[in-house]
C-alpha positions as CSV (number, residue, x, y, z in Angstrom):
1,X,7.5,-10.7,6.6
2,X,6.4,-7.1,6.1
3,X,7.6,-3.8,5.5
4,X,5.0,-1.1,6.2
5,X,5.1,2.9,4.7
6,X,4.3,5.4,7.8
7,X,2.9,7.4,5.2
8,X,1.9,8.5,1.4
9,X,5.1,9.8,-0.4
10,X,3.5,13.3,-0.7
11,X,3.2,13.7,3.1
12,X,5.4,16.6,4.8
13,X,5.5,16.6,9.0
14,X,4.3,19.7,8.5
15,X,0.9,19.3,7.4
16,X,0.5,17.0,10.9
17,X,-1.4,20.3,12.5
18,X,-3.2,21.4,9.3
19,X,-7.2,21.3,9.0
20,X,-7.3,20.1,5.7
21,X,-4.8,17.1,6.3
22,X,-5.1,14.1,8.3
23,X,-2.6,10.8,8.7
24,X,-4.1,7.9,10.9
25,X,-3.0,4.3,10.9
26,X,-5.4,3.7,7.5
27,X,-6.0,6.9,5.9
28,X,-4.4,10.4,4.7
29,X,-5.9,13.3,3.3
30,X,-3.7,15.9,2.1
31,X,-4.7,19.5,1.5
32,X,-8.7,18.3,1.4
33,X,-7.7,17.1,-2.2
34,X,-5.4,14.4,-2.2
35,X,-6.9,11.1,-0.7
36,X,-5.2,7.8,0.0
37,X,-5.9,4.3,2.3
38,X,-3.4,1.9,2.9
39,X,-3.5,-1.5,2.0
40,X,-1.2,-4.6,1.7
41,X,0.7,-5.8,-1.5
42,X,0.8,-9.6,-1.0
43,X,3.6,-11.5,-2.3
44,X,4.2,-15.8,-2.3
45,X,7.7,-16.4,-0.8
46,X,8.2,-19.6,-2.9
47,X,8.3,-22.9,-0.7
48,X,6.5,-21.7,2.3
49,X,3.0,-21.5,2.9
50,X,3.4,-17.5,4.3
51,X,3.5,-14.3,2.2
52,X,5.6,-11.2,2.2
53,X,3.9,-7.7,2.6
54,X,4.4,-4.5,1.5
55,X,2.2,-2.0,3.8
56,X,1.7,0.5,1.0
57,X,-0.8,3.6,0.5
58,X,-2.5,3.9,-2.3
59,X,-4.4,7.2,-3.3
60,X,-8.1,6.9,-4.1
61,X,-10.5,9.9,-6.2
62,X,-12.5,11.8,-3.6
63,X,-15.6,9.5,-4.5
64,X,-14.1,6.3,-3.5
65,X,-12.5,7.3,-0.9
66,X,-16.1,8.8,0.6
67,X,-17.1,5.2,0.0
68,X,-14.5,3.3,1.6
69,X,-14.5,5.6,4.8
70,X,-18.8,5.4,5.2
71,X,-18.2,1.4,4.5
72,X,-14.9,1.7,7.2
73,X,-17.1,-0.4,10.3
74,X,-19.9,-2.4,8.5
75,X,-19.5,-5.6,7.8
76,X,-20.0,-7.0,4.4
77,X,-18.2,-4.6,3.4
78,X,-15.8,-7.0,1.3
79,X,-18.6,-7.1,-1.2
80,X,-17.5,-4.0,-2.6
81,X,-16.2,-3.6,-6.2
82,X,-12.6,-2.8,-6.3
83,X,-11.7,0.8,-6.6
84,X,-9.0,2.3,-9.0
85,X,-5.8,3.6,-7.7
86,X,-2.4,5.2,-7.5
87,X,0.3,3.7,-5.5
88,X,2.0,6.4,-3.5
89,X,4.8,4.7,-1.8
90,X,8.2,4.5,-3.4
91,X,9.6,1.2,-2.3
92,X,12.8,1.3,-1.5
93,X,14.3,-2.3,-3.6
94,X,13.2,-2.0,-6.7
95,X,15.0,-0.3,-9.5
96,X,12.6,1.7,-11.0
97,X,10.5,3.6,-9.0
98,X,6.8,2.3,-7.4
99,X,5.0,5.5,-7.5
100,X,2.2,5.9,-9.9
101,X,1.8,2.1,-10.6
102,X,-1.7,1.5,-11.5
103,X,-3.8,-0.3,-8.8
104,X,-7.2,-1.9,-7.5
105,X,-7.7,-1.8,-4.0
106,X,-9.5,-4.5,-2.5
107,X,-12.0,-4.1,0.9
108,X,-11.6,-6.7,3.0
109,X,-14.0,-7.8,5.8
110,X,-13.9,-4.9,8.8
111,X,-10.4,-5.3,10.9
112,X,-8.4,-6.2,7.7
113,X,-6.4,-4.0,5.8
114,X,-7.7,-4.0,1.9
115,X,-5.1,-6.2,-0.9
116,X,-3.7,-3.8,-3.0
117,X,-3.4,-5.6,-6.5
118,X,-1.0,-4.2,-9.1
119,X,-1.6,-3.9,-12.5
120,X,-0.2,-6.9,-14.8
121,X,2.5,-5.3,-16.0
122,X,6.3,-5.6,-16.2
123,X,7.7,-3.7,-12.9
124,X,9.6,-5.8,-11.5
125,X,7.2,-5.8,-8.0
126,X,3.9,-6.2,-10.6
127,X,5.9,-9.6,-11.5
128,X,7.0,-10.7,-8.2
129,X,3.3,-10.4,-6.9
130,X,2.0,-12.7,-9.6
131,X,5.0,-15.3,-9.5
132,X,6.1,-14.9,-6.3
133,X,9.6,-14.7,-4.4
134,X,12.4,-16.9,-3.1
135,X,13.5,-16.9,0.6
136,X,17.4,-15.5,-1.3
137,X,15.2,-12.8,-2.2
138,X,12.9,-12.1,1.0
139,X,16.7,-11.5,2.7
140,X,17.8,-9.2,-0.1
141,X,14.9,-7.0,0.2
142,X,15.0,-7.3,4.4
143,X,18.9,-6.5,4.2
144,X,17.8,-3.3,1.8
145,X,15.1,-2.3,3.8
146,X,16.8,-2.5,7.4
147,X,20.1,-0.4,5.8
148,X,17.1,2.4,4.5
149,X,16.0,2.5,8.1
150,X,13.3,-0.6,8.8
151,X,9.4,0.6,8.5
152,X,10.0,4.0,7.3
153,X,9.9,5.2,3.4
154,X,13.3,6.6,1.5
């Protein structure tokens, strides 16, 4: 019930030994300019009480991602605003492209990836998180993601 990105599209092996880039499990900073945290894109699978998840990254302005790292370990820290976005991981089932879509990242409580909420709009994984999926559909988008090589990004 998940599919998880390793890493932002814009990451290349080779900045693994760089100073000015870093890639743990929740955050990425690329070239000390680009800045991205991953989250979770939550979808309803119609006619079961469990959701689908898309581990995506999502890049963040230098401000907010200051924030979100100095908030990282203190609880309450749910009771922050959203912050603005960029998704940065091209999913690998949906016709158009996923990168660039417009986001709000959600903090959840410490332990918890954030939500990763899409704009409203009318790609077809903005829709599918608003009005959920069928089980036909959970096994397309398994099917597509095990033939693209399971948990890693095209």
């Amino acid at each position: 019930m998940n599919y998880t990105a390793e890493a932002p599209a814009v990451w290349d092996p080779a900045f693994a030994d760089a100073e000015d880039c870093l890639l743990s499990t929740d955050q990425c900073v690329v070239r000390g300019q680009h800045y991205f945290v991953k989250g979770l894109i939550e979808i309803p699978v119609i006619g079961v009480d469990e959701v689908f998840s898309w581990g995506v990254w999502v890049s963040l302005s230098r401000e907010n991602f200051s924030r979100a790292s100095d908030l990282w370990d203190r609880p309450g820290r749910e009771a922050e605003k959203p912050y603005f976005g960029w998704l940065s991981t091209d999913l690998p089932v949906y016709p158009a492209t996923t990168l660039n879509l417009k986001t709000r990242v959600h903090t959840r409580p410490v332990g918890e990836r954030p939500s990763v909420e899409l704009e409203p709009t009318d790609h077809p994984l903005a829709i599918e998180q608003r009005t959920g999926i069928s089980l036909e559909r959970l096994r397309e988008i398994a099917s597509t993601v095990l033939h693209a090589g399971a948990g890693e990004q095209r």
